[in-house]
C-alpha positions as CSV (number, residue, x, y, z in Angstrom):
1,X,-96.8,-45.2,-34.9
2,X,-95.6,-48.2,-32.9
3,X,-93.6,-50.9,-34.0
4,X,-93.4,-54.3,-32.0
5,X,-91.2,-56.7,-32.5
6,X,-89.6,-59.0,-30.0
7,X,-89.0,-57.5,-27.1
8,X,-85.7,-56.7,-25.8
9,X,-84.5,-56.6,-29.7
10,X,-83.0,-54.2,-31.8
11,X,-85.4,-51.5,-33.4
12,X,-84.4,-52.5,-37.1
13,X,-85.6,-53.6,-40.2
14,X,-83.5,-56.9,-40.6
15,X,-82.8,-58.8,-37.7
16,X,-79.3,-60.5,-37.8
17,X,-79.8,-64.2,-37.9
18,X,-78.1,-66.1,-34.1
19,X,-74.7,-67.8,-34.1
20,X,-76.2,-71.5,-34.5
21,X,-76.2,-73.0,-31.8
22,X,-76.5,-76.9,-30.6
23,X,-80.6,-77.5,-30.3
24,X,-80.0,-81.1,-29.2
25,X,-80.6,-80.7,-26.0
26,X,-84.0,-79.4,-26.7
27,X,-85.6,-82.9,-27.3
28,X,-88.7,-83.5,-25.6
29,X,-89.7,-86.7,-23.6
30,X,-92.1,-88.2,-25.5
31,X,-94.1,-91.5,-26.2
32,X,-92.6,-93.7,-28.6
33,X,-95.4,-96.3,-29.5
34,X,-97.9,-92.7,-30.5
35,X,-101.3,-92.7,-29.9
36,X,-104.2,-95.0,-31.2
37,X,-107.1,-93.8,-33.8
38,X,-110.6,-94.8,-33.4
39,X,-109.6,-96.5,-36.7
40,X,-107.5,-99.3,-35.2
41,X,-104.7,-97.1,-36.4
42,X,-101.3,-95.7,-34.3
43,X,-99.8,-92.6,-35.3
44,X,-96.9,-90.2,-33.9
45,X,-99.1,-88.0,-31.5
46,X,-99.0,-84.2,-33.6
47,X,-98.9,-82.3,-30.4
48,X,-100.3,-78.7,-31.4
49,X,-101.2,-77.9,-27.7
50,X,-98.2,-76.6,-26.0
51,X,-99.8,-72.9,-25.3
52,X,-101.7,-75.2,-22.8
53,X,-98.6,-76.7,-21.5
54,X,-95.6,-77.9,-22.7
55,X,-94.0,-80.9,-22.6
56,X,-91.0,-82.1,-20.4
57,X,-87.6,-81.2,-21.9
58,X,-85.1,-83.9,-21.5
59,X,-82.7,-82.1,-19.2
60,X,-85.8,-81.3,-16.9
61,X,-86.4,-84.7,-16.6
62,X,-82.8,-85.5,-16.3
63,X,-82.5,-82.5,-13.4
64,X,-85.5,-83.9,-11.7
65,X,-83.7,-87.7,-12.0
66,X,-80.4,-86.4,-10.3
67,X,-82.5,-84.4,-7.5
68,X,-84.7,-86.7,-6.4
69,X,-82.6,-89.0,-5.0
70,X,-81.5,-86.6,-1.8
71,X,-85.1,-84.8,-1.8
72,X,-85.4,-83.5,1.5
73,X,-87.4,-80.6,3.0
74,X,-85.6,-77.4,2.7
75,X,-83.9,-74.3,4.8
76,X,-84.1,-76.0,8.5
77,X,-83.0,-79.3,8.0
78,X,-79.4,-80.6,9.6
79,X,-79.8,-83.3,7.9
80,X,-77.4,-83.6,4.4
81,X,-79.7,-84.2,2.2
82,X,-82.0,-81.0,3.6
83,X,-79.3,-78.9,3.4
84,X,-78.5,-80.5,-0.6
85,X,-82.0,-79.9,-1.6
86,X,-81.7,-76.2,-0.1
87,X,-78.6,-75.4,-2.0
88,X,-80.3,-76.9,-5.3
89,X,-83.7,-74.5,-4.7
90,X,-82.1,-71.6,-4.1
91,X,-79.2,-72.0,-7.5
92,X,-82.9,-72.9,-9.2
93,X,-83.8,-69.1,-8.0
94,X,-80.9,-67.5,-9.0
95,X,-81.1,-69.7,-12.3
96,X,-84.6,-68.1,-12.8
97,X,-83.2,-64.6,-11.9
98,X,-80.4,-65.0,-14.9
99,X,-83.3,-66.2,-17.1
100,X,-85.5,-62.9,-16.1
101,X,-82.9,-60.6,-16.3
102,X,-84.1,-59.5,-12.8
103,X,-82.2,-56.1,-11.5
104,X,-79.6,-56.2,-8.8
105,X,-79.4,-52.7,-7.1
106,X,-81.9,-52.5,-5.7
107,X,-82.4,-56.3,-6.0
108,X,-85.7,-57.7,-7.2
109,X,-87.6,-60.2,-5.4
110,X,-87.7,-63.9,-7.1
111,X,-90.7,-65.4,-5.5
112,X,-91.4,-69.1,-6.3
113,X,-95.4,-69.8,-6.6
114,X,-97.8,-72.4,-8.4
115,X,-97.7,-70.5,-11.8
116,X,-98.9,-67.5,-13.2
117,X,-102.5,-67.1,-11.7
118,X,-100.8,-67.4,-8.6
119,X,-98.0,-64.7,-9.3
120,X,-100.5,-62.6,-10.1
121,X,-103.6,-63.2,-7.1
122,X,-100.2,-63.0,-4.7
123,X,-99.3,-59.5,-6.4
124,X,-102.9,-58.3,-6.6
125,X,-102.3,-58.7,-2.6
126,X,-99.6,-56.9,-2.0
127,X,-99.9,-54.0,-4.1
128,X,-100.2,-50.7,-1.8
129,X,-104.0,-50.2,-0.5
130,X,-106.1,-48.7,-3.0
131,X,-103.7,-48.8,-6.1
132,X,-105.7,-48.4,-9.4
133,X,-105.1,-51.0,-11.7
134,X,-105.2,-50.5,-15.1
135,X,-105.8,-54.0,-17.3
136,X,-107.3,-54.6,-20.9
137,X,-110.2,-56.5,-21.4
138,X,-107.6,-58.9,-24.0
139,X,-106.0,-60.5,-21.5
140,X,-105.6,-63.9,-20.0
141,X,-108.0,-64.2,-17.3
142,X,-105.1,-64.7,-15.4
143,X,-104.3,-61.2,-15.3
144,X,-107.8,-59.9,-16.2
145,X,-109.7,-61.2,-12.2
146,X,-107.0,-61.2,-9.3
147,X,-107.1,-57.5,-9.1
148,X,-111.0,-57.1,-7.9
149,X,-110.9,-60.7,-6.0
150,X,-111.9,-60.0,-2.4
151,X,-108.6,-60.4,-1.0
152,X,-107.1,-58.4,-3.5
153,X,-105.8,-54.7,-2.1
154,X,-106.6,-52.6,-5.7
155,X,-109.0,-49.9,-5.3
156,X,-110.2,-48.8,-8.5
157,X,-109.8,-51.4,-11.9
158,X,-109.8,-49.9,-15.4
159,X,-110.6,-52.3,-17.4
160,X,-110.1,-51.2,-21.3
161,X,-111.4,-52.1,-24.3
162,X,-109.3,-54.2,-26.7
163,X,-107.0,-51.4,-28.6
164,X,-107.6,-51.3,-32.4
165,X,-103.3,-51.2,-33.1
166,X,-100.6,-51.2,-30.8
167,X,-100.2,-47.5,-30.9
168,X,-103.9,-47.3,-29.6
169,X,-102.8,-49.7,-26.6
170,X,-100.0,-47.5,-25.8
171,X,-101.9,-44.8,-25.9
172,X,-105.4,-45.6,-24.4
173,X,-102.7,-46.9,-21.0
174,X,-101.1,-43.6,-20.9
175,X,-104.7,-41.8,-21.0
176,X,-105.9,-44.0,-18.6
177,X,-103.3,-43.9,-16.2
178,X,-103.2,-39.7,-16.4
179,X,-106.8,-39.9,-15.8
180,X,-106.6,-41.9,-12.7
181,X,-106.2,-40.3,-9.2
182,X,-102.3,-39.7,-7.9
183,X,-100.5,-42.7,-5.9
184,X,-100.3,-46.2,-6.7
185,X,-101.1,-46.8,-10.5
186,X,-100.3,-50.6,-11.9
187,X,-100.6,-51.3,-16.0
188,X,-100.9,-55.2,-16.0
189,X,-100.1,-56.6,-19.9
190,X,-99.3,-59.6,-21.6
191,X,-96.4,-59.6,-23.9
192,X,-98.0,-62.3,-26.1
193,X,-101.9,-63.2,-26.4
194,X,-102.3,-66.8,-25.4
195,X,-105.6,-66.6,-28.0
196,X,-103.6,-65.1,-31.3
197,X,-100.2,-65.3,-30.6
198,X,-99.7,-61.1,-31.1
199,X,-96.7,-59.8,-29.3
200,X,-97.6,-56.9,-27.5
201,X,-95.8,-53.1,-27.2
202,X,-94.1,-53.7,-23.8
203,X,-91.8,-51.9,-23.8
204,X,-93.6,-48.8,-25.1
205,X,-96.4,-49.8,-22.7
206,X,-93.9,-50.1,-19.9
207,X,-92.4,-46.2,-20.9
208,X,-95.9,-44.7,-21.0
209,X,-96.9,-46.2,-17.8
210,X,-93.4,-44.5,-15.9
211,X,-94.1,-41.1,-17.4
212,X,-97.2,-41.4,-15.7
213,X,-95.7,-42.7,-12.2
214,X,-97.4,-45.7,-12.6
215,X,-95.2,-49.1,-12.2
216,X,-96.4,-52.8,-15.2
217,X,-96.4,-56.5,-14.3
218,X,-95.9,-58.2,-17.4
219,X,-97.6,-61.8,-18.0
220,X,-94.9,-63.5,-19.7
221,X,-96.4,-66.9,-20.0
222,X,-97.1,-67.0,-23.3
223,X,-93.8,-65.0,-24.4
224,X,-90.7,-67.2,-22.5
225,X,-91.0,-70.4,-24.0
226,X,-90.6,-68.9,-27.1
227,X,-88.3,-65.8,-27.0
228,X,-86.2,-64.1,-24.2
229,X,-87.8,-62.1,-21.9
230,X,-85.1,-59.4,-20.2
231,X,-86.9,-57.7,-16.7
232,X,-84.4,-55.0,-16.2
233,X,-84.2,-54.3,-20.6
234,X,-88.0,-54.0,-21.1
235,X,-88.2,-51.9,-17.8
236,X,-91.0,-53.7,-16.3
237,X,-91.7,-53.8,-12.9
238,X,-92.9,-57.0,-12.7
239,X,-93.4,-60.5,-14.7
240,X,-94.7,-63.5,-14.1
241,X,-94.4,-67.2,-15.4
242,X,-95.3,-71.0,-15.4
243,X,-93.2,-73.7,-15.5
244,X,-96.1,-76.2,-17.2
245,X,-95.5,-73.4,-20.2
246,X,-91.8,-73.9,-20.0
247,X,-90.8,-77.1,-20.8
248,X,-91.3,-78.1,-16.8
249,X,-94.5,-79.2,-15.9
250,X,-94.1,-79.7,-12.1
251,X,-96.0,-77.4,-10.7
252,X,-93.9,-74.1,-10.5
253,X,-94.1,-70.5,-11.2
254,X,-92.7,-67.3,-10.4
255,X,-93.0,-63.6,-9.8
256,X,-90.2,-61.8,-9.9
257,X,-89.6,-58.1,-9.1
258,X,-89.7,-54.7,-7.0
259,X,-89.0,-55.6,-3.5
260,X,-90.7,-53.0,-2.0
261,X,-94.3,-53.9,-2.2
262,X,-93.7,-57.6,-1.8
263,X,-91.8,-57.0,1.2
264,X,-94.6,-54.1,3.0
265,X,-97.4,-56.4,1.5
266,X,-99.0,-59.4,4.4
267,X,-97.7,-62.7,3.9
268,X,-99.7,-64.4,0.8
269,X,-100.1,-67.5,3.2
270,X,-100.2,-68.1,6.8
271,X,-97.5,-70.9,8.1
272,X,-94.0,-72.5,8.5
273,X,-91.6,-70.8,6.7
274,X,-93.0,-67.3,6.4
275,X,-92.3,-66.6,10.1
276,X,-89.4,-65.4,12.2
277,X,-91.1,-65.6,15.4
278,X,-94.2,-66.7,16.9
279,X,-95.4,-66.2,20.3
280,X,-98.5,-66.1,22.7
281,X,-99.8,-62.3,21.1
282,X,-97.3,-61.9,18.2
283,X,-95.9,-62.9,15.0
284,X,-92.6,-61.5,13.3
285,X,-92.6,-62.2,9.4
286,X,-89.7,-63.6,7.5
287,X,-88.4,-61.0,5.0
288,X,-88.6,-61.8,1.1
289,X,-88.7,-64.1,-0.2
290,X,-89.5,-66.7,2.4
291,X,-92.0,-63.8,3.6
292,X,-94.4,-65.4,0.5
293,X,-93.4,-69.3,0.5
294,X,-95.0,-70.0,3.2
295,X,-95.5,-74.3,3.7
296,X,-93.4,-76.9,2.1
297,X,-92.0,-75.3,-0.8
298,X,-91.8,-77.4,-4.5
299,X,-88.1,-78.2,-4.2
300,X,-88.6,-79.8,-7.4
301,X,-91.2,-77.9,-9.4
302,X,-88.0,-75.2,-8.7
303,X,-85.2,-77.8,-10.1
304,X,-87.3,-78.1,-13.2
305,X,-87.7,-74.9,-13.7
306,X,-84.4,-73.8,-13.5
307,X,-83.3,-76.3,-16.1
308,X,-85.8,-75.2,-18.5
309,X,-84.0,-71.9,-17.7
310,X,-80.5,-73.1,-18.3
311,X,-81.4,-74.7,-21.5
312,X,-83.6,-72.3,-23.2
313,X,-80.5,-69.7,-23.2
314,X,-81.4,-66.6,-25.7
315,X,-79.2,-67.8,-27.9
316,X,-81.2,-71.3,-28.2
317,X,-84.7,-69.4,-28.0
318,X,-83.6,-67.1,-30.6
319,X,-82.7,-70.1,-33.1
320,X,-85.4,-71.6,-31.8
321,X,-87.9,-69.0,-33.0
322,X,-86.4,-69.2,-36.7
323,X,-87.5,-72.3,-36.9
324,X,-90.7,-71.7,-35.7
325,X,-91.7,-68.4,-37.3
326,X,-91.1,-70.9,-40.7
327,X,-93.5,-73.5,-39.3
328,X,-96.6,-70.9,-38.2
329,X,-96.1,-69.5,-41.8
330,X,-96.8,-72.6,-43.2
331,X,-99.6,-73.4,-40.9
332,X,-101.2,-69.8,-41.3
333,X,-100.9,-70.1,-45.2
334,X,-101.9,-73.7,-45.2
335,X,-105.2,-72.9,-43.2
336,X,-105.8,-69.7,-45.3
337,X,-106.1,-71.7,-48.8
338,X,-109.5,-73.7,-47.0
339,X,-112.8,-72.9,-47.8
340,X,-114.4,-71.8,-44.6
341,X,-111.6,-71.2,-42.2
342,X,-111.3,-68.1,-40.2
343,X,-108.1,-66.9,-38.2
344,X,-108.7,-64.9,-35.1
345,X,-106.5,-61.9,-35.3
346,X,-106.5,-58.2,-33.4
347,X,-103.9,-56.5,-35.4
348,X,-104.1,-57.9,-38.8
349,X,-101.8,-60.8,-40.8
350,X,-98.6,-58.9,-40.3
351,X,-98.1,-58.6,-36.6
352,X,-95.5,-60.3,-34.8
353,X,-96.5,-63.2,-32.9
354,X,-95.5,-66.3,-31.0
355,X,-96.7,-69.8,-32.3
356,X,-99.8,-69.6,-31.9
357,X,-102.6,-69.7,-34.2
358,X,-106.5,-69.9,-33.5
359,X,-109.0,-70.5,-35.9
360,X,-112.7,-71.3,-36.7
361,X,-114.2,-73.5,-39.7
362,X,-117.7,-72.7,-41.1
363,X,-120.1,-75.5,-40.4
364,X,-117.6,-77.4,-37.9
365,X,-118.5,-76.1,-34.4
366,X,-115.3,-76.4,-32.6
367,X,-115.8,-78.6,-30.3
368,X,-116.5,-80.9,-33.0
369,X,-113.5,-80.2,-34.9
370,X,-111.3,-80.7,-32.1
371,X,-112.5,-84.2,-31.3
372,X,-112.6,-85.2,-34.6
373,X,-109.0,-84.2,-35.2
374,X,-107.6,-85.9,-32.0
375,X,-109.8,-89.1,-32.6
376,X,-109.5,-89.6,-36.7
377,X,-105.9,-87.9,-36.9
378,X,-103.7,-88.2,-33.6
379,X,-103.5,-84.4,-33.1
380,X,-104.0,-82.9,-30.3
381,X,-105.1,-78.5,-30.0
382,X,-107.7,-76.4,-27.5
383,X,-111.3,-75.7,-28.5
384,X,-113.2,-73.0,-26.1
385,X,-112.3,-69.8,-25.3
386,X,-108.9,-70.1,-23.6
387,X,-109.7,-68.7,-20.7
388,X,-109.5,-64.7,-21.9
389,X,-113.2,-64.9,-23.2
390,X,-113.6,-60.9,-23.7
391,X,-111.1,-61.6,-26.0
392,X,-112.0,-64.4,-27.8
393,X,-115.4,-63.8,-28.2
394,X,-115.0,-60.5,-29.7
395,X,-112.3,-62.1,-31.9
396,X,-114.7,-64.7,-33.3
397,X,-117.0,-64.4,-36.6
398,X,-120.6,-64.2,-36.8
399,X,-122.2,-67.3,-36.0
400,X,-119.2,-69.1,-33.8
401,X,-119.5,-69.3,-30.1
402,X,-115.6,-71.1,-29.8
403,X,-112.9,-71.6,-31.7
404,X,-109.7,-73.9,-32.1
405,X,-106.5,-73.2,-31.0
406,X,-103.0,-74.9,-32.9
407,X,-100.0,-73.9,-30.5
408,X,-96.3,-74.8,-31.7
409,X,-93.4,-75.6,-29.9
410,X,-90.1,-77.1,-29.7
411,X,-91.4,-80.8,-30.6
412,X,-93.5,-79.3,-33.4
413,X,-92.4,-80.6,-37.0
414,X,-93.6,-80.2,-40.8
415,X,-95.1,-83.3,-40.8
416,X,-97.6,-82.2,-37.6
417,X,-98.6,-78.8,-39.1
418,X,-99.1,-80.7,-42.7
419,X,-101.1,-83.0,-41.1
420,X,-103.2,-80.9,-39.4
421,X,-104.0,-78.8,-42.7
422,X,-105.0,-81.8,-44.2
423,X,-107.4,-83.1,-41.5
424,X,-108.7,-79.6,-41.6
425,X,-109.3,-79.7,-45.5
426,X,-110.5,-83.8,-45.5
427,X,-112.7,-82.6,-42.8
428,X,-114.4,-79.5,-44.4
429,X,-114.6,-81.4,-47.7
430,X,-116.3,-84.4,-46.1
431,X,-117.1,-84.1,-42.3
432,X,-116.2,-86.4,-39.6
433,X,-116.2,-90.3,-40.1
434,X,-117.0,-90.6,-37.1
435,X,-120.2,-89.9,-34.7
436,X,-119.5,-88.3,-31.2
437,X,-121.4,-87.6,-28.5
438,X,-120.9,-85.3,-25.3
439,X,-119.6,-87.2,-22.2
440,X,-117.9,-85.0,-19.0
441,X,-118.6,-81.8,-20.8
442,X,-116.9,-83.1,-24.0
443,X,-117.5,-84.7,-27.7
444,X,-116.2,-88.0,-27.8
445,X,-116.1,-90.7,-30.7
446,X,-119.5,-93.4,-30.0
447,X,-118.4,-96.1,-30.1
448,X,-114.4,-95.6,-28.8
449,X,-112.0,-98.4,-29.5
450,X,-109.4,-96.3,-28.1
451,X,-107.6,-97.3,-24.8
452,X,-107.6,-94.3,-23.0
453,X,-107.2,-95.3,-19.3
């Protein structure tokens, strides 16, 4: 049998509760006038979006305040503010390596990209020629498409079906990855569904998958801004990140670890910065990881990262997830008490998860819902299929083609995941007061008082 819980923890029954720890430097910038209802009415906006992306932390925004004052392109600049901005992007990658836990001998590979899709298409390239991939059909879509991309160097991709328990994912990887021809093997996993919240097995996933030879990226986007993630604990190979999902929505993202393939792989771009040496018939490549930062790097997409990395130390995430483990149970118990509502799970009530929490309501397509809730209500969540629509769809009841999505995070409070329980209920027992019509793709209220541009 296997038992999740967070990853990198102690295998025990009882967790020890953290030291407390100072959380006031975990505010959130945030409007302060709230957000207008078709009614006439302004509320506080009840952000329950943040699996989407987060909001700025304070110190981010502080960070990017002191930074951008001697912005200046980076590593061949004289100039002092060139060679100030080059010193504050490379402490932001070895703030991001303390954050990962990344290994020292042999040293991983920090690599700065645009987020996690691009991690991932820049891995899916430099993975040896032919290495089977081994993915589940449950994950982001992220994960789930850069390994049979054209540019992508996998040979075969084994996609599974979603497991039935954690055990069974454990297990259907180690099958998979016995059954699949000898040399390069790569398990990519999440560590938490970004449809359901579920933490995943990694580190039993990441164990099967070495007894096999075979080496794991682990999507993390879903698992950092809420609970430590530690490279070189977990054993993984590989993880990758967004910023926009960490409290620093600049544009940032990274993959971090094992050198070797990065460094044998072709540059992920063409350009400045990537080279050694150019001539008339040759080019020399720059060694990691310039060798994939090719172009004007995000000085300060990296800043704002590695602030979100200094402030979300383990012990704040871990106090941090006390909190919100309290506030998912109410919304979770909340929703469950409504006539009609549906929570997408794949391992049952009990599982551990992040804060996250996706649901359906019968009668209220979810579109609907969504609009009504953002337009009548001031709160804000996803409707679709969140991008992992294997997942989703098979998640969803008879007679639902998309659900709703609540995500929690730091600027989350009682009052928002209240709220939303009651515009769920007021909603099911009466219905919109509102009409809506589609526009872009979307439902809007007809007529809209609001002031949106």
């Amino acid at each position: 049998m296997t038992v999740v819980t967070p990853i990198g923890s102690a295998r025990s029954v009882r967790r020890p509760r953290p030291e407390p720890v100072d959380l006031d430097r975990c505010a959130i910038v945030a409007a302060e006038e709230g957000v207008p209802l078709v009614t006439g009415e302004h509320v506080e906006y009840a952000n329950l979006d943040y699996a989407a992306s987060a909001p700025c932390l304070t110190p981010v925004a502080d960070a990017l305040s002191a930074a951008l004052p001697y912005y200046a392109s980076v590593h061949r600049g004289a100039g002092h503010h060139s060679q100030v901005s080059t010193d504050a992007y490379e402490r932001a990658r070895r703030s991001v390596a303390r954050f990962l836990g990344v290994r020292t001998e042999p040293a991983d590979a920090v690599v700065f990209v645009r987020g996690t899709t691009d991690a991932l298409n820049l891995l899916a390239r430099s993975v040896p020629q032919g290495c089977t991939v081994v993915v589940f059909e449950s994950e982001h879509h992220a994960s789930l498409l850069p390994w049979e991309h054209p540019a992508s160097q996998a040979g075969a991709v084994i996609r599974l079906p979603l497991p039935e328990s954690p055990g069974a994912a454990v297990d259907a990887a180690r099958a998979a990855l016995a059954a699949a021809p000898r040399g390069p093997r790569l398990l990519c996993v999440t560590a938490a569904s970004n449809v359901t919240g579920e933490i995943w097995p990694v580190e039993e996933l990441v164990a099967a998958a070495h007894a096999e030879g075979a080496r794991v990226v682990v999507d993390a986007a879903q698992y950092v801004p809420h609970l430590p993630f530690h490279l070189e604990r977990t054993g993984a190979d590989y993880v990758a990140l967004s910023a926009h999902k960490l409290y620093a929505p600049f544009g940032s993202g990274v993959l971090a670890g094992r050198a070797d393939w990065l460094r044998e792989a072709v540059p992920y771009l063409s350009g400045g910065g990537a080279t050694r040496s150019v001539t008339d018939h040759d080019v020399v490549w720059n060694d990691l990881p310039a060798r994939h930062e090719a172009g004007s790097p995000n000085v300060l997409g990296a800043v704002a990262l590695a602030a979100a990395c200094d402030t979300l130390t383990p012990k704040v995430q871990e106090s941090l997830h006390i909190r919100e483990c309290a506030l998912v149970e109410r919304l979770r118990a909340g929703l469950a008490e409504i006539d009609g509502v549906h929570e997408l799970s794949l391992w049952g009530d009990e599982h551990p998860r992040v804060g996250i929490v996706s649901f359906v309501v019968d009668g209220l397509p979810a579109d609907l819902l969504a609009a009504a809730l953002s337009a009548e209500y001031g709160i804000g969540v996803r409707d679709g299929l969140f991008c992992a629509h294997p997942l989703t769809r098979h998640l969803l009841p008879e007679g639902h083609g998309q659900a709703v999505r609540a995500s929690l995070g730091i600027g989350t409070t009682w009052e928002h995941v209240d709220r939303l329980v009651g515009a769920v209920a007021d909603l099911v027992a009466h219905g919109p007061r509102w009409e809506y019509a589609e526009a872009d793709g979307r439902l809007v209220p007809v007529p809209d008082p609001r002031a949106i541009h």
